[in-house]
C-alpha positions in Angstrom: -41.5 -7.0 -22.4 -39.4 -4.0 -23.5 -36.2 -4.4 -24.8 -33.8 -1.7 -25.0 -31.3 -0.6 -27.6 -28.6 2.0 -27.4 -31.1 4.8 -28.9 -31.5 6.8 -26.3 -32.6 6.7 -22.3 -34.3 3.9 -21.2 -37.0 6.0 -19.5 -38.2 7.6 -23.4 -37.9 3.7 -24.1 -40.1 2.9 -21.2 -42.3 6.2 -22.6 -42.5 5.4 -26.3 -43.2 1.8 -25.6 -46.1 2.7 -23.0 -47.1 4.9 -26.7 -47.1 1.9 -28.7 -49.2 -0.2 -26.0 -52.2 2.5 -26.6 -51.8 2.9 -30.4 -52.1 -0.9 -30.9 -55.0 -1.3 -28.1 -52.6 -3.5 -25.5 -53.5 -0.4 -23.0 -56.7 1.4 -22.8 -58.2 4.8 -22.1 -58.7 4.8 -18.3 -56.6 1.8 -17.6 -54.3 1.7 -14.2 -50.9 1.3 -15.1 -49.0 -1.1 -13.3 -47.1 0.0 -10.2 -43.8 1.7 -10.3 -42.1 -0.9 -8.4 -43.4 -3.4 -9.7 -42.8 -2.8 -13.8 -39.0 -2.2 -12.5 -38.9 -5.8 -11.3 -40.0 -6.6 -14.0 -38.0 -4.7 -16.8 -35.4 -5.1 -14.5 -34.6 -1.5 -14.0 -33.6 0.8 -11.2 -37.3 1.9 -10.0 -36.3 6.1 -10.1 -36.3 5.2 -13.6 -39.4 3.9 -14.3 -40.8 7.1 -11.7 -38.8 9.1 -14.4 -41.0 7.9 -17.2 -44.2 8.4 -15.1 -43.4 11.7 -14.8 -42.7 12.2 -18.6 -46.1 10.7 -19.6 -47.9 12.8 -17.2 -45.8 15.9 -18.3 -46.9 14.7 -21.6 -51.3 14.5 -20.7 -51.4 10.7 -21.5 -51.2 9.7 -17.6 -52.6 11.3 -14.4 -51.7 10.6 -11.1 -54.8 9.8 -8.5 -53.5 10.5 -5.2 -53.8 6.8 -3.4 -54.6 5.2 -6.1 -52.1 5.2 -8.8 -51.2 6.0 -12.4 -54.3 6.1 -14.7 -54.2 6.6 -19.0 -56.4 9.6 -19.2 -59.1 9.2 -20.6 -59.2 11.3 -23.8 -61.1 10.0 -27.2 -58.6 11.9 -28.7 -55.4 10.7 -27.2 -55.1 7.6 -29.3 -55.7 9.2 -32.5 -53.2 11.9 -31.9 -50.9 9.4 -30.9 -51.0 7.5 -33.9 -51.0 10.7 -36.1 -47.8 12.1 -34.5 -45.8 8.3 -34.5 -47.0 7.4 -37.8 -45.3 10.9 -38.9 -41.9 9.8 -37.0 -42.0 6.0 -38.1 -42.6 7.4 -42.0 -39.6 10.0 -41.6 -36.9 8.2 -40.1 -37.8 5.3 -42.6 -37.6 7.9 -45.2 -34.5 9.2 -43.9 -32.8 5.3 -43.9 -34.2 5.1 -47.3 -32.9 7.9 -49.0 -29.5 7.5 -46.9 -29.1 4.0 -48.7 -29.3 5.5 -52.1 -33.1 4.8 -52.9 -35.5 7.5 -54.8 -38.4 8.8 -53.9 -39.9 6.9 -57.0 -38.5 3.1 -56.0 -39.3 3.9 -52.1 -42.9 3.3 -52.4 -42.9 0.1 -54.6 -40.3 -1.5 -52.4 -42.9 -1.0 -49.3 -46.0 -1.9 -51.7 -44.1 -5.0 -52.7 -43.0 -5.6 -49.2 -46.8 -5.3 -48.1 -47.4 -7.8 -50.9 -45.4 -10.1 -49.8 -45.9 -10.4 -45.8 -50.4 -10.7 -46.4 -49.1 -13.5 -49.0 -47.3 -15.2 -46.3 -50.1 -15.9 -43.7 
């Protein structure tokens, strides 16, 4: 279930979580998505919204549109790999960015995430 924050519109919610579904593996190369209509019941949006975000992940290559049939994932070895490369880039510059903004080096920045890594595999 996607929830929404103030970050932006909730269609590039709707597109960068559809992203994160195919970096992790929830969504696969080739896999119908689910209906329009039907993920707007369910996210409880206004369906012109969800179309919106259709249309951005075509525009983007990661869907295609089968006339009669639906909205596919293309099906691209590539795609996930690229995927990953381009949000790992984001997620590791706006945490940067937080970082630096909150007064931490560039030197204390990676032992705080080593140590943070540390401690969550010591958890399970």
């Amino acid at each position: 279930m996607i929830h929404f924050n103030d970050s932006g519109p909730i269609y590039l919610q709707i597109v960068e979580d559809f992203k994160l579904q195919l970096v992790n593996g929830t969504l696969k190369s080739g896999e119908k998505l689910t209906s329009g209509r039907d993920l707007a019941m369910k996210i409880q949006v206004n369906p012109n919204t969800v179309a919106r975000a259709y249309q951005e992940l075509e525009r983007q290559g990661i869907t295609e549109t089968r006339r009669g049939l639906g909205t596919f994932v293309v099906e691209d070895i590539e795609l996930v790999p690229k995927l990953r490369e381009v949000m790992s880039k984001q997620i590791i510059q706006d945490f940067s960015m937080h970082m630096k903004a909150a007064g931490f080096s560039a030197e204390q920045i990676p032992a705080l995430v080593i140590a943070s890594l540390q401690n969550k595999s010591e958890e399970k």
